[in-house]
N, C-alpha and C positions, 0 to 999 in steps of 0.2 A: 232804323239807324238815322233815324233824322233828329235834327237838332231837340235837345229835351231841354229843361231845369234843371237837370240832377244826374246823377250819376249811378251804376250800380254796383253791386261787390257784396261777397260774405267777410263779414268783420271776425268770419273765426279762422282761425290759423289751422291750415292743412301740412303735409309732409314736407320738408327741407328742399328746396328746388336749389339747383345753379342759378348763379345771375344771371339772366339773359342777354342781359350788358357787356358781361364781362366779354375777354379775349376767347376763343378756342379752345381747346387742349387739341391732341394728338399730332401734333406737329401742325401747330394754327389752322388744320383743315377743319370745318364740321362737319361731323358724319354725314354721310349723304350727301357728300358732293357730286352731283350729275357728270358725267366727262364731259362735258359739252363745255363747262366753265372751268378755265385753269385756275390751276391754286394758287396762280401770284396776282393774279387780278383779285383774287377775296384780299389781298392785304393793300390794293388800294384804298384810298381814305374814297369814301362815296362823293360823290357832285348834285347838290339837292335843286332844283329850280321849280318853279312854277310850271304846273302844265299847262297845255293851249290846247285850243280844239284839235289841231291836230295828232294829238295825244290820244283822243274820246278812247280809241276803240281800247289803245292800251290801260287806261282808266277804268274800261267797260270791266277789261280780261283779269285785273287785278283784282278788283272789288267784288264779280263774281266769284273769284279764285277765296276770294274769303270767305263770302257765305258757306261756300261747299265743303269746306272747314270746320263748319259747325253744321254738319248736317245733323247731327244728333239735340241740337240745341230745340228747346223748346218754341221758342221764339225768331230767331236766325233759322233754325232750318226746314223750314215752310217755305221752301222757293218753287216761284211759281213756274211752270215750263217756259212760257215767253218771258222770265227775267230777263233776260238777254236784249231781247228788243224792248222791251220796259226801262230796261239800265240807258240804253245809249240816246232815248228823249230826256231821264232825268236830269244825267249827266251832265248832257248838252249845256244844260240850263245854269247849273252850279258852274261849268265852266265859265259863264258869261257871266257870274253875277259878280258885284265891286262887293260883296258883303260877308265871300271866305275865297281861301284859296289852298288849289288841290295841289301837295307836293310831291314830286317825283326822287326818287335818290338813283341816280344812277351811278354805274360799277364798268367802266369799261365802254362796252356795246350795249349792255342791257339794263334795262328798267329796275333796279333790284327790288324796291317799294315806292307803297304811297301813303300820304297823310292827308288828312282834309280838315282844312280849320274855319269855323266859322264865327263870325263877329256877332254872335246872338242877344239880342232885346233878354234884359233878366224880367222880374217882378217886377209890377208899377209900386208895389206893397215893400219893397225889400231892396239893399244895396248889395251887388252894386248893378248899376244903369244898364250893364251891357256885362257880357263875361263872353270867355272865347269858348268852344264846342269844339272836342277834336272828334272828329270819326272815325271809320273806314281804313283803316294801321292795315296795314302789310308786308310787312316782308317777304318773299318767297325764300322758300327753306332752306337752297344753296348760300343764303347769303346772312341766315339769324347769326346772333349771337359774331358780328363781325364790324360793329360801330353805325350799322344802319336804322334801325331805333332812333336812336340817340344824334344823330346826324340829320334825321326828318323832325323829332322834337325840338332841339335844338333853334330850325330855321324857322318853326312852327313858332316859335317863343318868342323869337325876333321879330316877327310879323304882327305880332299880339301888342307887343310891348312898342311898336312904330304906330300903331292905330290906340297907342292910350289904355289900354286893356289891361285890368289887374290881375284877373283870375283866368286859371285856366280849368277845365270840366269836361269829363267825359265816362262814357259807359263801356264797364268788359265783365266778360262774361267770368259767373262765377266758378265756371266749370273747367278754364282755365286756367292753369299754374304759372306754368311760365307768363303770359299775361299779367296774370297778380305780382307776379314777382318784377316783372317788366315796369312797370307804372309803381309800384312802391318805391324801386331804382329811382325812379325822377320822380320822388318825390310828391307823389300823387295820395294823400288817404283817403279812406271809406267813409264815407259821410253817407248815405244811406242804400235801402237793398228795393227792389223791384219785387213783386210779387205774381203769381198770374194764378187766375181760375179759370179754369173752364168750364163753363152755365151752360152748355148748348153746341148741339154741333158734334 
């Protein structure tokens, strides 16, 4: 999940999903609300800012919480036992750097997701100069499907567009629906697929 060139996706069309965007149904709750979070705090608007070191470990706990997501994933779910203590050196680092920034949306008291964008070097061969990298998307699942997506892209886009930035690029997984359907919502198309072999091992 580190910054690439390109982006992946199947350009063929699977089963009819909900927008991931949209509102709620069942009286604006989504299923699987935890008791721990009230249902009138889901209809607050999210608060997105940048995070700080002080953030790391919740940064760590989120991006982890992703991977384990796609445990079934080819590629994504090969996590290694010390991910953990692997995450909170890389982390570190991406927090310090002037060259992306990792966003937080929070709900209340809690972290609800993150985004992470980065100012990435394109082709010396190809325009344009530089384009933006999102990564590392999370929602936690009390809160999909409730403006939090859209509220980290959003301030993702403004960030992009104050550093000069004309493109924005990123990778999700083909095995993902809602995903595909999330990033079509804002406008993202398929421009090309990933492939893997395995030779060894």
């Amino acid at each position: 999940m580190t910054p690439r060139a390109h982006a992946f996706d199947t350009p063929t069309r699977g089963p009819a999903v909900p927008d991931p965007l949209a509102e709620p149904r069942s009286g604006g709750v989504p299923h699987g609300v935890p008791h721990g979070v009230p249902h009138e705090t889901l209809h607050e608007p999210p608060h997105v800012r940048a995070a700080t070191l002080d953030d790391l470990a919740t940064v760590v706990e989120l991006r982890i919480a992703l991977l384990r997501e796609y445990a079934e994933h080819r590629l994504y779910g090969r996590l290694r036992p010390d991910a953990e203590r692997r995450a909170f050196a890389s982390y570190r680092v991406q927090l310090q750097s002037p060259d992306q920034i990792i966003l937080l949306a929070e709900r209340g008291a809690e972290i609800a997701g993150i985004l992470r964008c980065v100012d990435a070097l394109g082709s010396p061969l190809l325009y344009p100069d530089r384009h933006a990298y999102i990564s590392s998307v999370y929602v936690r699942p009390a809160h999909r499907r409730t403006g939090v997506l859209r509220a980290l892209f959003d301030e993702a886009r403004a960030w992009c567009l104050a550093r000069g930035l004309t493109e924005m690029r990123l990778h999700n997984s083909s095995s993902n629906a809602a995903a595909i359907a999330s990033w079509h919502a804002l406008g993202f198309d398929v421009v090309e697929q990933v492939r893997t072999l395995r030779i060894g091992g």
